[in-house]
C-alpha positions as CSV (number, residue, x, y, z in Angstrom):
1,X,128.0,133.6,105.2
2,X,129.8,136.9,105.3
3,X,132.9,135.5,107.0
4,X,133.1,132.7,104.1
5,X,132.0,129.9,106.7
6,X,129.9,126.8,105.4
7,X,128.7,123.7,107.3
8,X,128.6,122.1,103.8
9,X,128.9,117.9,104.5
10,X,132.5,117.0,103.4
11,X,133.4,114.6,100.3
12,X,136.0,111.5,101.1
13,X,139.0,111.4,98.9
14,X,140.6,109.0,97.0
15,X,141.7,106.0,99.7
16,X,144.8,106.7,101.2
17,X,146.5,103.4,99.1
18,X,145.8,105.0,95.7
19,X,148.3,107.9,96.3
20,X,151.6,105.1,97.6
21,X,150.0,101.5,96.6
22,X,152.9,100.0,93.2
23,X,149.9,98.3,91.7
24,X,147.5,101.4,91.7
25,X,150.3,103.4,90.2
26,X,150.8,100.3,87.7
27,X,147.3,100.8,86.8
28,X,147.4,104.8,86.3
29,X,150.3,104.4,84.0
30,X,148.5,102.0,81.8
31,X,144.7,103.9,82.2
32,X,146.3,107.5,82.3
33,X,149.2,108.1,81.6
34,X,149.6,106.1,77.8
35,X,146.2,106.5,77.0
36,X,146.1,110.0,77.5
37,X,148.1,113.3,75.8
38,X,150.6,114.1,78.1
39,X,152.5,117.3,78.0
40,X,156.3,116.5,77.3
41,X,157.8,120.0,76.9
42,X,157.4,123.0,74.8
43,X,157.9,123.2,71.3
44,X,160.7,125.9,71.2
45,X,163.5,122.9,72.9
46,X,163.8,121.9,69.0
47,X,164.8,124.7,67.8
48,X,166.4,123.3,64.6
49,X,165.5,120.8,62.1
50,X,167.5,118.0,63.2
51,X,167.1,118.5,67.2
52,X,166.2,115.3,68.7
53,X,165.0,115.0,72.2
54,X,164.6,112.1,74.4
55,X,161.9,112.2,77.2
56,X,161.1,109.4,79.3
57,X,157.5,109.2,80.3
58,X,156.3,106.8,83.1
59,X,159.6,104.3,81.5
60,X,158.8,104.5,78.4
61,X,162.0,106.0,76.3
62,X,160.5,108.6,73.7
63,X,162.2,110.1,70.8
64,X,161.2,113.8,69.6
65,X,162.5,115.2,66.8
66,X,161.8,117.9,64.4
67,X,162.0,117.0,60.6
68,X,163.9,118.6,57.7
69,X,160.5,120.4,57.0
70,X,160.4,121.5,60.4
71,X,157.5,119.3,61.4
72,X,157.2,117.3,64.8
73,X,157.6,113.8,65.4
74,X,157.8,111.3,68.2
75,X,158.3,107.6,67.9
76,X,159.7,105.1,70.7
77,X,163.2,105.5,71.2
78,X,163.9,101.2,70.3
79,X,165.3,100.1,66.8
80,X,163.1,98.1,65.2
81,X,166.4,95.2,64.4
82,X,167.5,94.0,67.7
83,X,165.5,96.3,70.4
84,X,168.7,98.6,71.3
85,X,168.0,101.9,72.7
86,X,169.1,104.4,69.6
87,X,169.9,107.7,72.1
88,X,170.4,106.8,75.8
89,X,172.9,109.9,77.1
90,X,173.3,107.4,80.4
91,X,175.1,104.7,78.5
92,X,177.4,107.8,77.6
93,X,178.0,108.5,80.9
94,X,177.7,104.8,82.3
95,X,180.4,103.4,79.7
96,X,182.2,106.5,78.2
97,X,181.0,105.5,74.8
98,X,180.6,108.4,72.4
99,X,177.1,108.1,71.2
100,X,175.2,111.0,69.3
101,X,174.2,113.8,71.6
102,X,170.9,113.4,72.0
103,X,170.1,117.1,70.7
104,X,173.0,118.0,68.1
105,X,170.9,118.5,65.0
106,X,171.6,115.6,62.2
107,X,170.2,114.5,59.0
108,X,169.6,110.9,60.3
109,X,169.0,108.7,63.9
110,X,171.4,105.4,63.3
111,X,171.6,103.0,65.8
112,X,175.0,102.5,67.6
113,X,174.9,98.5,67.9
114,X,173.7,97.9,63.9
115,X,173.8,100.9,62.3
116,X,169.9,101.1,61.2
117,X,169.3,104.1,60.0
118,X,166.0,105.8,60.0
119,X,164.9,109.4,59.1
120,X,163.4,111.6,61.7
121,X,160.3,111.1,60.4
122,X,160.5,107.4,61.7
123,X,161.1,105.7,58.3
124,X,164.2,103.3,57.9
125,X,166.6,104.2,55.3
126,X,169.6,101.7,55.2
127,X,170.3,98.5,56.7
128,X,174.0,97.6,56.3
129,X,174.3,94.5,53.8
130,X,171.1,93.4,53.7
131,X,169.2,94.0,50.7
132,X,165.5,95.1,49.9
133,X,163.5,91.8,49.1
134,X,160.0,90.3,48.7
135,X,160.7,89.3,52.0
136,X,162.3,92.6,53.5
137,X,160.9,95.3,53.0
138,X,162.4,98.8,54.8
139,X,158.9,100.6,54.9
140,X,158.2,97.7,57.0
141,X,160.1,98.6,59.9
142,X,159.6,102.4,60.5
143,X,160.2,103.0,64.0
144,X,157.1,102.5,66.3
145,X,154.9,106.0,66.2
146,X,153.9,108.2,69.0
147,X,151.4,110.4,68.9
148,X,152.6,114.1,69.3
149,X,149.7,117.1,68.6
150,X,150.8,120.8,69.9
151,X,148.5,123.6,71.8
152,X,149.6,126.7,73.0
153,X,153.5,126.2,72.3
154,X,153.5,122.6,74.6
155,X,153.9,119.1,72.5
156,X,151.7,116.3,74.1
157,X,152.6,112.7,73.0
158,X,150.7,109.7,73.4
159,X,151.4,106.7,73.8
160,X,148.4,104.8,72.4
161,X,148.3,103.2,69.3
162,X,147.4,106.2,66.6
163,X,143.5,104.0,66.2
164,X,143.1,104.2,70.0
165,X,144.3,107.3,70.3
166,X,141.9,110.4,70.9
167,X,142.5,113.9,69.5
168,X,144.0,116.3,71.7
169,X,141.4,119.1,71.5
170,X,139.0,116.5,72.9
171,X,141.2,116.4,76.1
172,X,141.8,119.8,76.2
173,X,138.2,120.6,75.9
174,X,137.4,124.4,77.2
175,X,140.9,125.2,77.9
176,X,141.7,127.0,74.8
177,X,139.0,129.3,74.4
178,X,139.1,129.6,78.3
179,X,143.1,131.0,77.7
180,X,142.7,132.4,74.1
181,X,143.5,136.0,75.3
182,X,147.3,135.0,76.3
183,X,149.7,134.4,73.9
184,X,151.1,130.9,74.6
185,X,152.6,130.2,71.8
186,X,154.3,132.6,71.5
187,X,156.3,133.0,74.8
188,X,159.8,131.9,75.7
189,X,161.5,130.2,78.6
190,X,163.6,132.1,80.8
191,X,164.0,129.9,83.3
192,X,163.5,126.7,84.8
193,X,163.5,125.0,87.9
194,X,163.1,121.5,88.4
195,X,162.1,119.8,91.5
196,X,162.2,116.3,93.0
197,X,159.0,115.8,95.0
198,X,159.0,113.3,97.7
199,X,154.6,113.0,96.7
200,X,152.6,111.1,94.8
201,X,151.2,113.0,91.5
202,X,147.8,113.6,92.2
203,X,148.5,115.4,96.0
204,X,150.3,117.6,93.7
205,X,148.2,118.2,91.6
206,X,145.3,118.1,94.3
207,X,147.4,121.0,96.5
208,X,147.3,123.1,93.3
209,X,143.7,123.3,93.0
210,X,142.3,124.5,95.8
211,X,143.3,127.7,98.0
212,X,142.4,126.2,101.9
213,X,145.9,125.9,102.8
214,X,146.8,129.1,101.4
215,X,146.7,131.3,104.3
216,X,148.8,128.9,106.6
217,X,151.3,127.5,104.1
218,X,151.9,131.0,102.1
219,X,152.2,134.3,104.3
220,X,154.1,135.9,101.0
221,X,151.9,135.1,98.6
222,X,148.7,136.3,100.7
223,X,150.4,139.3,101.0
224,X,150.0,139.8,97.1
225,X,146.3,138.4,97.3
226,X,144.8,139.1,100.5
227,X,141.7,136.9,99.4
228,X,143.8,133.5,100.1
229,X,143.8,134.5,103.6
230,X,140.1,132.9,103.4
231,X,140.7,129.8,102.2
232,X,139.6,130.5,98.4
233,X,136.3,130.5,99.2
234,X,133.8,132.8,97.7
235,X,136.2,133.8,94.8
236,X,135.5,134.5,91.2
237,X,138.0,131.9,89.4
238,X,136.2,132.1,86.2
239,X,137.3,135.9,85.7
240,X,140.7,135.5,87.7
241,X,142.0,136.2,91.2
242,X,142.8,140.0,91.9
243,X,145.7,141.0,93.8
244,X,145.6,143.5,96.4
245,X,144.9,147.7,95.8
246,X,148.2,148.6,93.3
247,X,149.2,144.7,92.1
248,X,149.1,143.0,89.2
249,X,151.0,140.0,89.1
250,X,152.9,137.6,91.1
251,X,156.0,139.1,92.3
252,X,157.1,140.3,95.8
253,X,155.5,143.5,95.9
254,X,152.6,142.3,92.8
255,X,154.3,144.6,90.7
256,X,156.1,144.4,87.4
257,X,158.3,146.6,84.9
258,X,157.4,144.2,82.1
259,X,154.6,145.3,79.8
260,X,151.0,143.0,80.0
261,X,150.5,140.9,77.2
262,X,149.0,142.5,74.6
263,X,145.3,141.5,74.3
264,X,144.3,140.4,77.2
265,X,140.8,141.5,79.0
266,X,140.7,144.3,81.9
267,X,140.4,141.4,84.6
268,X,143.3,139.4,83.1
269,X,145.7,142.6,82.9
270,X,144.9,142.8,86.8
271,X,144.2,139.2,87.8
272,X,145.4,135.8,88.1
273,X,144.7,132.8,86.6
274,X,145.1,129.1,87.1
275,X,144.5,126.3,85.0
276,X,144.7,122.7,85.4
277,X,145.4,120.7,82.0
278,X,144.7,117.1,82.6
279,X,147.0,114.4,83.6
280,X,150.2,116.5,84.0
281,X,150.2,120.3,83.2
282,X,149.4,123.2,85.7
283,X,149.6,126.8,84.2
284,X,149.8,130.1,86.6
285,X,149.2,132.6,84.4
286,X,150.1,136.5,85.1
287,X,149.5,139.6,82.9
288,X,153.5,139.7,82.3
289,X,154.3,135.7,82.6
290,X,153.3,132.5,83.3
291,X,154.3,129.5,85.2
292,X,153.8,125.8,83.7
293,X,154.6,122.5,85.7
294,X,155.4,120.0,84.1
295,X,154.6,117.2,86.0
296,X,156.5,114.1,85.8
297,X,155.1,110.8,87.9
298,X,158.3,108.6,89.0
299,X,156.6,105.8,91.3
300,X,154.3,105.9,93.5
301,X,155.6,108.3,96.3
302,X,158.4,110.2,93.8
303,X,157.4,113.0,91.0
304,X,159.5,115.5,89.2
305,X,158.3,118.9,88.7
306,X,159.8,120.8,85.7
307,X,158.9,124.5,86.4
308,X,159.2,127.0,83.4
309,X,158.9,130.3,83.8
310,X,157.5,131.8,80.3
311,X,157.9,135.9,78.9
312,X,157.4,137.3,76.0
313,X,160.2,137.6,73.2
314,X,159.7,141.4,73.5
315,X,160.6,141.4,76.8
316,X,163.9,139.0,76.9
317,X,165.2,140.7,74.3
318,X,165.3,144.1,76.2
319,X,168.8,144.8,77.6
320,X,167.3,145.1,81.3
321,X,165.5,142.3,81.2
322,X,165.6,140.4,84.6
323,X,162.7,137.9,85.6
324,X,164.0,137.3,89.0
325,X,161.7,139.0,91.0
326,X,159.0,136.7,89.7
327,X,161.1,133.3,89.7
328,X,162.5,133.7,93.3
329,X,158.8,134.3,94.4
330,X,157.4,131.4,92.5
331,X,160.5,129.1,94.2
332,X,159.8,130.1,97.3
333,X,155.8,129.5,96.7
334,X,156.7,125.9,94.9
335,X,159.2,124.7,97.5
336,X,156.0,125.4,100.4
337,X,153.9,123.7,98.5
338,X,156.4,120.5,98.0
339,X,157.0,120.4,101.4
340,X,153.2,120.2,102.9
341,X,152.8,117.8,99.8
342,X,155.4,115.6,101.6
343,X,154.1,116.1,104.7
344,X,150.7,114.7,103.2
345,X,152.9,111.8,101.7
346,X,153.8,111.0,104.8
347,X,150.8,111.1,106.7
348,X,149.0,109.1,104.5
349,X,151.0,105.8,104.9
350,X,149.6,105.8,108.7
351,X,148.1,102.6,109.5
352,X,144.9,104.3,110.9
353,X,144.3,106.9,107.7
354,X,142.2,105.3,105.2
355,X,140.9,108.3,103.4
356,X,140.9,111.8,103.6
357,X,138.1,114.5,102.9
358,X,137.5,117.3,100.4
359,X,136.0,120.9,102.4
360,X,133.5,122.7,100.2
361,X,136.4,125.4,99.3
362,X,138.1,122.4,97.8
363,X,135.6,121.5,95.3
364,X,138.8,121.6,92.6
365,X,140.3,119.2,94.6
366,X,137.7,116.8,94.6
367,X,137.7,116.7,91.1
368,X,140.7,114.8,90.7
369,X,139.5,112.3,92.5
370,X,136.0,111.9,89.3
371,X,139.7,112.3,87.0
372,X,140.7,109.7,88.7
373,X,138.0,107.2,89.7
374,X,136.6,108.2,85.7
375,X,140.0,106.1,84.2
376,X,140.7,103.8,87.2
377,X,136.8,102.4,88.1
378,X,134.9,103.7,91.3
379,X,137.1,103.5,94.9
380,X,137.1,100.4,96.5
């Protein structure tokens, strides 16, 4: 219909217990979350051979850290002698003992109770007074391996077993080619913005894919793309969004002194994409920057949401260089999506709301819910 109208039947949703229920969360982290590659951060935050991070995905401690030969590697962060954590900043700050910074490059990650020592590749290298036998053997008790695979500039670890682990490029699937034009990997944050979201992760992620609330929730950002304003129906989000007559990114007035990336298509100098990377990744990419989300699941009704706002290296290193104008749009954009994703937090625990329904514009949406029910088993 020419005013974007359908009478299309709705789909239901996920039930209204699988977005605050402990045990359904329980089961994500187990189906999802460690069985699949989930983004952990971007590979420029180890600089330096030697940088170790620690992440903490869904409770489980990880350790990254770049090797000697500058390779990537990710193991649990548990010596393998008496289970101690080997980097834990909040001991630091809990006790006021001095353990190793968790990134100050080093040769070597030695546990503060024993004093195992193991390479940052994983592989032991001393053990204090206790000899190599036929009964102790140091290759025997490498840390425990995580999986850790890069795209685009982001590490993904998983938590699986490496022989029931999947390759990333399977997960990833179109993504790549669909994004091959913008030069991930080679773009630098300039800023982040972290978040604590009173929502469950897949609201989040559900508000993110679909454009129905846009004209209600974001009277900037419609201003920029007019199209919102109905409800994202009827657009063309294989080729991009377009902004309004004169724009070409997502700023206040959809304009930019920063140059386009160099290579992209006619509709991406002039358009916007979106792309959601399965379980925890959302990428907002413009012809000058991009945002990425890192999305960080907590419990059941809590997530963290690690925004980073990404330029190119030719850019930050020009001596005018400011990225606010996109960054303070963005926040404002991000903290009206948080709030309505509260909002549907709270609504949802209502004794009479059992499930909630997908409109035909939200088609995106309702695809986290096949994510979903495809890992989980089919709604109850």
């Amino acid at each position: 219909m020419s005013n974007g109208t359908t009478n299309a039947a709705l789909e239901k949703s996920l039930p209204s217990s699988y977005y605050y229920a402990p045990e359904m969360f329980a089961r994500e982290k187990e189906r999802i979350f460690v069985s699949e590659w989930f983004c952990a951060g971007r590979e420029e935050d180890l600089p330096l051979p030697g940088t170790v991070l620690v992440r903490e995905v869904l409770g489980e401690s990880i350790l990254i850290a770049r090797t000697k030969e500058g390779a990537l590697k990710a193991h649990y962060n548990v010596c393998r002698h008496r289970g101690s954590r080997l980097c834990d900043s909040s001991s630091e700050a809990r006790w006021g003992v001095k353990f190793r910074e968790s990134i100050t490059p080093s040769a070597t990650i030695r546990c503060p109770y024993h004093q195992w020592t193991y390479a940052l590749d994983g592989s032991l290298l001393s053990v204090p007074f206790l000899r190599e036998s036929e009964d102790f053997q140091k290759k025997d008790f490498s840390l425990y391996p995580v999986g850790l695979e890069c795209w685009g500039g982001f590490f993904f670890v998983n938590l699986c077993s490496p022989q029931d682990s999947h390759s990333l490029d399977s997960q990833l699937k179109n993504v790549p080619e669909r994004l091959k034009r913008y030069p991930l990997a080679e773009l630098r944050t300039s800023r982040t913005i972290r978040y604590e979201v009173a929502a469950n992760w897949k609201i989040i992620l559900e508000n993110y894919n679909e454009c129905y609330h846009c004209g209600s929730v974001h009277p900037e950002l419609c201003e920029v793309v007019p199209d919102f304003r109905r409800g994202g129906s009827g657009l063309d989000w294989e080729n991009g969004i377009p902004h309004r007559d004169g724009a070409t990114t997502f700023t206040w007035d959809g304009t930019t002194p920063r140059a386009s990336f160099p290579g992209l298509n006619d509709y991406e100098r002039v358009r916007h994409r979106g792309e959601l990377v399965y379980p925890n990744l959302m990428l907002s990419l413009s012809c000058d920057h991009v945002a990425a989300f890192l999305i960080w699941p907590l419990s059941p009704e809590h997530t963290t949401i690690e925004c980073r706002f990404l330029f190119h290296p030719d850019e930050i290193a020009k001596a005018d260089f400011e990225p606010s104008d996109a960054v303070d749009f963005w926040d404002l954009t991000n903290r009206q999506d948080w709030s309505i994703c509260e909002r549907v937090q709270q609504g949802l625990k209502t004794r009479v709301h059992k499930f909630g329904h997908y409109a035909p514009m939200e088609d995106d949406s309702a695809d986290i819910r096949r994510y979903v029910m495809k890992h989980l088993g089919p709604v109850e």
